[in-house]
N, C-alpha and C positions, 0 to 999 in steps of 0.2 A: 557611541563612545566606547573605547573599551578601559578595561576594568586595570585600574593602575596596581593590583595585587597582583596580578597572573603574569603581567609583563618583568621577566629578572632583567635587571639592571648591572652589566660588569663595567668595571672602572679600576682603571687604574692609578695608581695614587702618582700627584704632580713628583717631579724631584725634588720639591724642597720640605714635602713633607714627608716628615718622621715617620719608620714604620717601625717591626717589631725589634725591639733592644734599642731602640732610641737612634737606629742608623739614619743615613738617606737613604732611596732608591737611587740606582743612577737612571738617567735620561731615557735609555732604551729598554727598560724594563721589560713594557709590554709587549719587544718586539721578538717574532721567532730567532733561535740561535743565528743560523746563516745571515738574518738581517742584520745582526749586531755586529759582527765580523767584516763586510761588504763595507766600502765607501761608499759613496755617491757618485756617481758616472755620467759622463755626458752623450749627446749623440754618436760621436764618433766615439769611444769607449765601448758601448753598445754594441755598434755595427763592427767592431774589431773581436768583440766577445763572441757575436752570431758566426760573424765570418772563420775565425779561427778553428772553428768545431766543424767546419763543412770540409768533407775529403775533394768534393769539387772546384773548392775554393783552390786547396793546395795545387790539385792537378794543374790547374791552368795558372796558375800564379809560376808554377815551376815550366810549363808550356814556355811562357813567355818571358821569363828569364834567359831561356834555355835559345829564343830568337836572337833576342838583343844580346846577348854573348856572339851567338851565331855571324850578326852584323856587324857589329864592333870590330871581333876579333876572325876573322875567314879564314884566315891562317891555319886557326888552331884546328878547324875541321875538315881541311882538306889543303891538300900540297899541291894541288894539281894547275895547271894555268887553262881558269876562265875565259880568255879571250884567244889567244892563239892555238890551234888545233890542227891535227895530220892529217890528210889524205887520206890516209891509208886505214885510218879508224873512223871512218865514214860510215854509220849506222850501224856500228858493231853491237851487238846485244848487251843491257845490263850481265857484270860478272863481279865478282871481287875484286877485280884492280879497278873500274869504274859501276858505280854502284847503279846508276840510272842509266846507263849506255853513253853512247857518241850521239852527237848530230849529225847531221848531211855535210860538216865542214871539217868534223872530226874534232869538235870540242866538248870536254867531257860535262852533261849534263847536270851529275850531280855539285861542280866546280861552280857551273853558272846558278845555280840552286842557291849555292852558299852565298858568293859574293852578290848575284841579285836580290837576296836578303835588306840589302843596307838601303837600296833605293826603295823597294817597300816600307818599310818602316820608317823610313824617312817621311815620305807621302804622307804616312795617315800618320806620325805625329804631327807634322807640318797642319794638314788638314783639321784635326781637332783644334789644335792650338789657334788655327785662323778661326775657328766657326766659333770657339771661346771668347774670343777677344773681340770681333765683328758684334756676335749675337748678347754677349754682355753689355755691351757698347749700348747697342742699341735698344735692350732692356731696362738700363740704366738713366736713359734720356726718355724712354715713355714713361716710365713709374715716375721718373721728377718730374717732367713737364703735366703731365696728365692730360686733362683735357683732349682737345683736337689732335694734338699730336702724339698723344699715344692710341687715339681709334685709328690715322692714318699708318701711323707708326705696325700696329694691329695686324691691319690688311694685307698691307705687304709682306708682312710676313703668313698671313694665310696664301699667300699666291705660292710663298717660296712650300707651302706643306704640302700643296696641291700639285706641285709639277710631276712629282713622282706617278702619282697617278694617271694624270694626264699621256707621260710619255708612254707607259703601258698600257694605256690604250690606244695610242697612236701605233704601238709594236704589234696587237693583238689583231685591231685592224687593219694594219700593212700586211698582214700573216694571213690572217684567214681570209681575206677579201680575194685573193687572186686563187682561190681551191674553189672557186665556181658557186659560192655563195652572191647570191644580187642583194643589190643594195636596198632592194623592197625589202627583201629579208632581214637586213639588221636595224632598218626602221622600224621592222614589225617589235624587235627585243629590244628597241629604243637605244639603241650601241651609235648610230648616224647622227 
């Protein structure tokens, strides 16, 4: 047991009682300055407070600003016509009037840069936005249901985690099988 005289005791006094001149404490007494000052914050508060302080965060926040302007508005970054191009500027070298060169058809590269912009970003909002709505869907219907049909529910989506892998090694193997490696040999490293 140990010895209840050696052990100090600090405490600070509730707010409603009385302390020196007959005042109250207020509520946060005991807490450090910066504590007292600070609200109370929730998750997102938090992750906007960490976030804000990262120079990394800015850069790419401004990256991709700086796209979706890019998509939006093609205009504003280039005057030149993406689709239609001359003969005559048929693989002419990047210069200051076109910034990435010509193509084989004479259309200017950096042009198709710009306005090919919109249909990439299109894609992969499109693409989040479905794998959001599909894979919430169906997150939503396993957690309520539970049981069988969220283990079924489960599985299939481990199949969809495993293709990736799967296809890379289907690429791995289509790649190095025909450089004179036999098929005993990938047996041997368990790859067959």
């Amino acid at each position: 047991m140990s010895d209840p005289t050696s052990a100090s005791i600090v405490s600070t006094p509730p707010s409603h009682q009385p302390t020196e001149a007959g005042s109250t404490a207020p509520a946060d007494a005991g807490l450090p300055e910066n504590a007292r000052r600070d609200k109370p914050r929730g998750l997102l508060g938090d992750a906007w407070r960490d976030l804000r302080r990262k120079p990394l965060f800015w850069i790419s926040a401004t990256l991709i600003l700086v796209f979706v302007l890019m998509a939006a508005f093609p205009w504003l970054f280039t005057s030149k016509d993406a689709v239609n191009g001359a003969l005559a500027n048929s693989r002419v070298e990047p210069s200051g009037d076109a910034w990435f060169g010509y193509d084989v058809q004479g259309r200017d590269v950096f042009a198709r840069v710009i306005y090919g912009a919109r249909a990439s970003i299109l894609v992969a909002v499109v693409a989040v936005l479905g794998t959001l709505i599909f894979g919430g869907t169906v997150g939503i219907i396993a957690g309520y249901r539970g049981g069988w049909v969220d283990a079924l529910l489960s599985r299939i989506a481990d199949v969809f985690f495993g293709l990736p892998f799967v296809l890379g090694a289907i690429v791995i193997l289509t790649t190095f099988n025909g450089s004179g490696t036999s098929n005993s040999e990938w047996e041997i490293m368990g790859l067959v």
